[in-house]
N, C-alpha and C positions, 0 to 999 in steps of 0.2 A: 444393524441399524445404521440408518444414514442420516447423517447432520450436515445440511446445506448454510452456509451462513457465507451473507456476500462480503465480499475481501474488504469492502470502507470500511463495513463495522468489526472486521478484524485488526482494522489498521486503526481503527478508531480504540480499539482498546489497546493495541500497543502503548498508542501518543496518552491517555490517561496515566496509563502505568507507568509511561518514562517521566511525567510530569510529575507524578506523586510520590512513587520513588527513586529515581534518580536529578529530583531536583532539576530539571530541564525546564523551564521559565516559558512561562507561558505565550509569549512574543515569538520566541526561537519557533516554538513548534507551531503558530501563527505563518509565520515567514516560510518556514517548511512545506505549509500548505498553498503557501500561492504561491512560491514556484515550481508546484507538482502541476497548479491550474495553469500558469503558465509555460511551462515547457508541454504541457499537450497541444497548446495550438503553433508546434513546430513543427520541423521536417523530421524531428525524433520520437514522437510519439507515435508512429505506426511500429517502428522498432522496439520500443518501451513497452505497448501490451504484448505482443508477439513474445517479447521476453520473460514480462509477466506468466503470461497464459502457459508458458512452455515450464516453468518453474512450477505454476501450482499443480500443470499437469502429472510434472515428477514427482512432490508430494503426494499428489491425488493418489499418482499409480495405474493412471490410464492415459493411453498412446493411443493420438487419432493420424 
């Protein structure tokens, strides 16, 4: 069986978890989040998903 779920809302239960239990203040993981918005409209986010996509593809376990 396959379970698709898109990577925000993985990343989005991360930053809960790190908030509730590890005490990570809710501003930090604010701030975290808009320079992920902003470092995509740079010259590094074509390297950033590439590097992404290449990681979950190693979890994944499939090679395109």
């Amino acid at each position: 069986m396959t379970v698709s779920l898109p990577l925000v809302f993985v990343l989005g239960v991360i930053a809960w978890a790190a908030i509730k239990f590890l005490g990570i203040r809710l501003w930090v993981a604010v701030v975290i989040a808009l320079f992920g918005f902003w470092l995509s409209q740079t010259f590094l986010a074509p390297a950033i998903e590439s590097g992404t996509r290449s990681g979950v593809d190693v979890i994944d376990g499939t090679n395109r």
